[in-house]
Phi, psi and omega in degrees: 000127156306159181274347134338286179300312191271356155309291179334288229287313198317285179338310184302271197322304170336319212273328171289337176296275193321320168265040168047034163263076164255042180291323181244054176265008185281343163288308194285319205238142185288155172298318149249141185210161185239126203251082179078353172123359179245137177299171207206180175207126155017281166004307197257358160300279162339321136322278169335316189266343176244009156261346157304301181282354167295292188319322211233095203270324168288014181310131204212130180260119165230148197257132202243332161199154177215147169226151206246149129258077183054259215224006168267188143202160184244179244164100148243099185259144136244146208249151181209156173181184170202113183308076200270023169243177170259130172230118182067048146083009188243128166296196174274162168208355176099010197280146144259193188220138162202094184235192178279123179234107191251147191210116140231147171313105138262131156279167167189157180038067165056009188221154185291162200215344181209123194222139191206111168242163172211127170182151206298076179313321199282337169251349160312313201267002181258340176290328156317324188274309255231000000 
């Protein structure tokens, strides 16, 4: 893919995070995929984003810079939401959130084959408190 086509493609998988649509995450994520350096499967990607979106139903990915390397991609997302579950050990209190979430990417054959998120749980969770 070129880096157009893989700007395009990255923006779809965003459009689908945001409208909670993972009926069609077998276009983005490879059937094995590696979660941070430990193997994975779609399977657990896909768990993972819909217990986020139980907990957190306004959870919103806004891409805030993406840079492309051949077959990598990098991610300074923001991430925003307001929790209407107790989530990461905080109940709901009506507080939102907004941090910073940086990802990086490997693809292959058009689908991610490697995924690495980061992002501040600890101010996630003070802002959530306060």
């Amino acid at each position: 893919m070129t880096d157009n086509d893989l700007r395009d493609w990255y923006m779809r998988y965003i459009e689908a995070l945001n409208a909670h649509d993972f009926g069609g995450m077998d276009e983005f994520i490879d059937d094995e995929v590696l979660l941070g350096g430990v193997p994975g499967t779609r399977d657990d990607v896909v768990n993972t984003l819909k217990g986020i979106v139980d907990a957190v139903p306004d959870i919103r990915w806004e891409v805030d810079e993406l840079l492309f390397d051949r077959d990598g991609i990098a991610v300074r997302a923001i991430n925003t939401g307001t929790p209407a579950k107790e989530w990461l050990g905080v109940p709901p209190s009506g507080a939102s959130f907004e941090i910073v979430e940086y990802a990086i990417y490997k693809v292959a054959d058009g689908r991610f084959v490697q995924m690495t998120n980061l992002h501040d749980s600890a101010e996630m969770r003070r802002q959530l408190t306060t």
